[in-house]
KOLLUMBA-38112 format. One line per 10 residues: their letters; for each residue x, y, z of N, C-alpha, C. Coordinates in Angstrom, 2 decimals, decimal comma. Example, Ala and Ser with C-alpha at 12.3 -4.5 7.8 and 13.67 -1.06 7.14 Angstrom:
as) 13,19 -5,69 7,80 12,30 -4,50 7,80 13,20 -3,30 7,80 | 12,85 -2,25 7,08 13,67 -1,06 7,14 12,90 0,03 7,87
END
This chain:
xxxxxxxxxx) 19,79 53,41 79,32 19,59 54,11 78,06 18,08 54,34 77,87 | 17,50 55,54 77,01 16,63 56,11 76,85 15,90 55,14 75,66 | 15,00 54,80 75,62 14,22 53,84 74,43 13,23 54,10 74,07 | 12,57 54,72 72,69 11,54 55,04 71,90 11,36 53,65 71,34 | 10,00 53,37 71,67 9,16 52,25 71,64 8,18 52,53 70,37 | 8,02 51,30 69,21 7,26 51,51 68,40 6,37 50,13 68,39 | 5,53 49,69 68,97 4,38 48,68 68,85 4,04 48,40 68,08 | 3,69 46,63 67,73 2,73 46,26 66,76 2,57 47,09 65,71 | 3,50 47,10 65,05 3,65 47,86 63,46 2,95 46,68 62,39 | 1,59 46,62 62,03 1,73 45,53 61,38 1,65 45,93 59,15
xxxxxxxxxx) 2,38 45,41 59,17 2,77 45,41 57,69 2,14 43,77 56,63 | 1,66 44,47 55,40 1,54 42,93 54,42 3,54 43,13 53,67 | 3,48 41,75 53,76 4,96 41,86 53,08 5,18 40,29 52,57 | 5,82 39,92 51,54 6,35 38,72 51,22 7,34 38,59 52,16 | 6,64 37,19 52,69 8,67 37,23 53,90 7,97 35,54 54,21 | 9,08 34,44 53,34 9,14 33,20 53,68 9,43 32,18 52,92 | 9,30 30,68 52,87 10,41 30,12 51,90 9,27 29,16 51,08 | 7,71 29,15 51,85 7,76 28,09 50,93 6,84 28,62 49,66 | 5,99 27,96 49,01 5,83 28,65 48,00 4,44 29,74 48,03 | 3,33 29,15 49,00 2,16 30,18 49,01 3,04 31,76 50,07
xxxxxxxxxx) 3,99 31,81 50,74 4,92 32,83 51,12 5,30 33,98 50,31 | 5,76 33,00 49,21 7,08 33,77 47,76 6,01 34,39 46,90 | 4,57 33,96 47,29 3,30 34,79 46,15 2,21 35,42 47,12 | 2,06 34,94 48,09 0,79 36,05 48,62 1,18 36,88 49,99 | 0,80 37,99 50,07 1,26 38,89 50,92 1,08 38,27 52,69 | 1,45 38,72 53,41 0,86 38,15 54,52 1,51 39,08 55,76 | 0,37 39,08 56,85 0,52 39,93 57,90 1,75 39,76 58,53 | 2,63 40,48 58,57 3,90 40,58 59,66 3,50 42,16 60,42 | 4,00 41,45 61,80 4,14 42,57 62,99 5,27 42,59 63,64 | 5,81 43,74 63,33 7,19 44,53 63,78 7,01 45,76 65,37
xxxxxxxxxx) 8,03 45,05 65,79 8,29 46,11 67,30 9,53 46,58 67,34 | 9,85 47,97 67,57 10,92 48,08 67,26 11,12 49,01 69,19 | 12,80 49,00 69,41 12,98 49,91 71,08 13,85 50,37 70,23 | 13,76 51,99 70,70 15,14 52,40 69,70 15,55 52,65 71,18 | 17,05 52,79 71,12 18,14 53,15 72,48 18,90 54,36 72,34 | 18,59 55,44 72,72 19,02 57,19 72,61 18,87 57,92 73,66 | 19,33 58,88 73,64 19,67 59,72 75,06 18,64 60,86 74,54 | 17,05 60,76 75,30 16,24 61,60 74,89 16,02 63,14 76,37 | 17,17 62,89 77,24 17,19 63,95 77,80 17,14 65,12 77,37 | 17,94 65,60 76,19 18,11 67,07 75,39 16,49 67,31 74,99
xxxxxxxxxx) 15,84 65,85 73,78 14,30 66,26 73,48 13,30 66,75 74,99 | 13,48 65,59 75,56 12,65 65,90 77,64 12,91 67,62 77,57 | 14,28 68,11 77,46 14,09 69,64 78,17 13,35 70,62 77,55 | 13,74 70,49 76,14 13,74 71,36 74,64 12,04 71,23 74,11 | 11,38 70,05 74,68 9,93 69,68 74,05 9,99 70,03 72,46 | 11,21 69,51 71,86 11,15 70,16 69,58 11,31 68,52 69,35 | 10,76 68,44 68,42 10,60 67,39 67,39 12,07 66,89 66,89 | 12,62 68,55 67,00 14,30 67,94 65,87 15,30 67,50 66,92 | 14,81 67,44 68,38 16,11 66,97 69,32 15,66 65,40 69,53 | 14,56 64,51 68,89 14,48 63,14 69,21 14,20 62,60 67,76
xxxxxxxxxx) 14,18 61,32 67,75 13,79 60,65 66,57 12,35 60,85 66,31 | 12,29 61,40 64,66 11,26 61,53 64,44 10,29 59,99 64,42 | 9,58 59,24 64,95 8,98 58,15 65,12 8,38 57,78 63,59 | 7,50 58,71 63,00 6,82 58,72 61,95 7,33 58,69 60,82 | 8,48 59,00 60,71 9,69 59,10 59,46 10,15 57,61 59,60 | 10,66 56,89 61,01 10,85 55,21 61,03 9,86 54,85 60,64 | 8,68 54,88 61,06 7,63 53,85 60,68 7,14 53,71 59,18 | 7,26 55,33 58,31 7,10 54,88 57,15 8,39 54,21 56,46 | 9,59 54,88 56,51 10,46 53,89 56,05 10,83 52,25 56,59 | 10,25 51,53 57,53 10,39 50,38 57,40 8,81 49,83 57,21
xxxxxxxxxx) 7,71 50,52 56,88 6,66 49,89 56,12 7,11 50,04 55,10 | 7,33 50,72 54,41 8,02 50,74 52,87 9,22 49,71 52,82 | 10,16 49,49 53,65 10,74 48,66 53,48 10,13 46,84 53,59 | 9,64 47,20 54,18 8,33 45,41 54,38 7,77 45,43 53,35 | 7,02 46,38 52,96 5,75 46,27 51,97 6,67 45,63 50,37 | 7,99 46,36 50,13 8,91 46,33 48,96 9,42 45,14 49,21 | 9,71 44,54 49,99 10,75 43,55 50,00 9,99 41,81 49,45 | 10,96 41,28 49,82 10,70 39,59 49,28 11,68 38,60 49,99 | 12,07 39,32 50,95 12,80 38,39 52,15 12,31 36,69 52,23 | 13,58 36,34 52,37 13,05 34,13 52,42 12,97 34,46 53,90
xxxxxxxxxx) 13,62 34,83 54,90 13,77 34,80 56,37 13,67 36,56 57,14 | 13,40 36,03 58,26 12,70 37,08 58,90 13,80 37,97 59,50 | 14,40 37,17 59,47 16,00 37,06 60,08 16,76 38,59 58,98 | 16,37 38,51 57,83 17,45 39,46 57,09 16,51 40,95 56,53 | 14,95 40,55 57,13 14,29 42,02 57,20 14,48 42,84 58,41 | 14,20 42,00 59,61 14,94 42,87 61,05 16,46 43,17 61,06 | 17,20 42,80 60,08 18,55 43,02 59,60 18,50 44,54 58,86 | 17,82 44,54 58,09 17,48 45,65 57,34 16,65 46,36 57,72 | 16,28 46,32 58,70 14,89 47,69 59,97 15,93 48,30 60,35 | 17,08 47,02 61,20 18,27 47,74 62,11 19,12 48,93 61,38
xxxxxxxxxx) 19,29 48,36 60,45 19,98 49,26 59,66 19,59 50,81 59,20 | 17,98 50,67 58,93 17,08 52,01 58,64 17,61 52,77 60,12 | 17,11 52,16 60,74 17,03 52,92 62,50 18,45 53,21 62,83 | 19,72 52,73 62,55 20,97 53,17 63,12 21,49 54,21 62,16 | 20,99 54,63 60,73 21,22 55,15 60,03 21,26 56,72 60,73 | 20,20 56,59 61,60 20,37 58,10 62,54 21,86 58,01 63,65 | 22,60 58,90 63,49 23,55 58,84 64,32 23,25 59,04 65,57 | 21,90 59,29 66,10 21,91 59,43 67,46 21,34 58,37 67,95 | 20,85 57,67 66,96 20,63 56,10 67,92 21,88 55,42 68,38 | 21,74 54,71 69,48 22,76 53,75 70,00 22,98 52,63 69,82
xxxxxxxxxx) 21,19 52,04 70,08 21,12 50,51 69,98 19,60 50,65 68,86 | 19,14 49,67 68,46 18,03 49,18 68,35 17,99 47,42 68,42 | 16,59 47,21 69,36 16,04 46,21 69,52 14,82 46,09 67,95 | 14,94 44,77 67,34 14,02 44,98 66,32 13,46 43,31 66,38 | 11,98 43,41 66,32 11,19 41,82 66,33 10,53 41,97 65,15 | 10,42 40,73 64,22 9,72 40,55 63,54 8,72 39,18 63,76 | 7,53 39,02 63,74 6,89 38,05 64,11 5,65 38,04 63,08 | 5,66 36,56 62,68 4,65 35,94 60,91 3,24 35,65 62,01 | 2,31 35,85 62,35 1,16 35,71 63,52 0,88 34,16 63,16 | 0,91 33,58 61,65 0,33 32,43 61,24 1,19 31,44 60,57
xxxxxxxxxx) 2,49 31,99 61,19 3,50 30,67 60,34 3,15 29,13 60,73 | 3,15 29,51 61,81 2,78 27,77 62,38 1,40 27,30 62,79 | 1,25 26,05 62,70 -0,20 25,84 63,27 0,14 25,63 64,48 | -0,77 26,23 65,46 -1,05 26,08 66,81 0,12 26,62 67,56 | 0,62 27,99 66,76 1,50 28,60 67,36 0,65 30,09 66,95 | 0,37 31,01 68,01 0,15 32,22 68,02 0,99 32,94 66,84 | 2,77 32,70 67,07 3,04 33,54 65,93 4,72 32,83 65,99 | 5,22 33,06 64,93 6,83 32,73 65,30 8,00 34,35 64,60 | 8,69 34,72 64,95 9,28 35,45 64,70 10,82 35,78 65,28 | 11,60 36,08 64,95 12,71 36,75 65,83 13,03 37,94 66,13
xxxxxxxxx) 14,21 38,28 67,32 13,82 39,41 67,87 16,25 39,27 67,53 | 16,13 40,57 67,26 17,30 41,18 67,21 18,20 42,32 67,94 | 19,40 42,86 68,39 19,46 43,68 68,87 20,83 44,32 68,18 | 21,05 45,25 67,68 22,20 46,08 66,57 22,62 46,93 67,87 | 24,06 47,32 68,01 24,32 48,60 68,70 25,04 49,36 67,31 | 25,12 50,66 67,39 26,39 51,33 66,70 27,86 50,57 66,55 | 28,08 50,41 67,45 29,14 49,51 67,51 29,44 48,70 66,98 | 28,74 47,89 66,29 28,48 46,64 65,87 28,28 46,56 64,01 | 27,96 48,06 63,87 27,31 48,42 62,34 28,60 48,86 61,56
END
């Protein structure tokens, strides 16, 4: 399957349980693979035969930036959902990762994978 790759999306968003989390914003970085059959866009070179990239990225910064998620777990729940909302996606892969949840951990986050199928 064909996969549009979106990198290090990094967003401020409330997302965590304890209490400096539930009040001050904090860096989360989102990666998202979308899974689509971008052969038709490859021949056609138009914007309207693939996912517009820029239309995802603002709607799940808007969705980070708005939210107040306790777990990381039920915002990559709700990315998946933005991204399958297009019927021509198949799958999406979606990571969310806090860079500073832990001490002496680079970053902790989880990584998810939605098909159509599944939604």
């Amino acid at each position: 399957m064909d996969r549009i790759l979106i990198k290090d999306l990094v967003v401020r968003s409330i997302l965590g349980t304890n209490e400096r989390e539930r009040h001050e914003r904090q860096s989360v970085v989102i990666n998202l693979a979308v899974g689509m059959d971008l052969a038709r866009a490859g021949a056609s070179d138009r914007l309207a035969d693939t996912l517009d990239y820029r239309q995802v990225r603002d709607a799940v910064i808007h969705l980070a930036e708005q939210s107040e998620y306790f777990l990381a777990e039920a915002l990559a729940q709700k990315i998946a959902e933005i991204v399958l909302s297009d019927s021509r996606v198949e799958e999406v892969q979606v990571q969310v990762d806090k860079p500073s949840a832990l001490r002496g951990a680079r970053s902790v986050g989880v990584e998810i994978v939605r098909r159509r199928s599944s939604t």
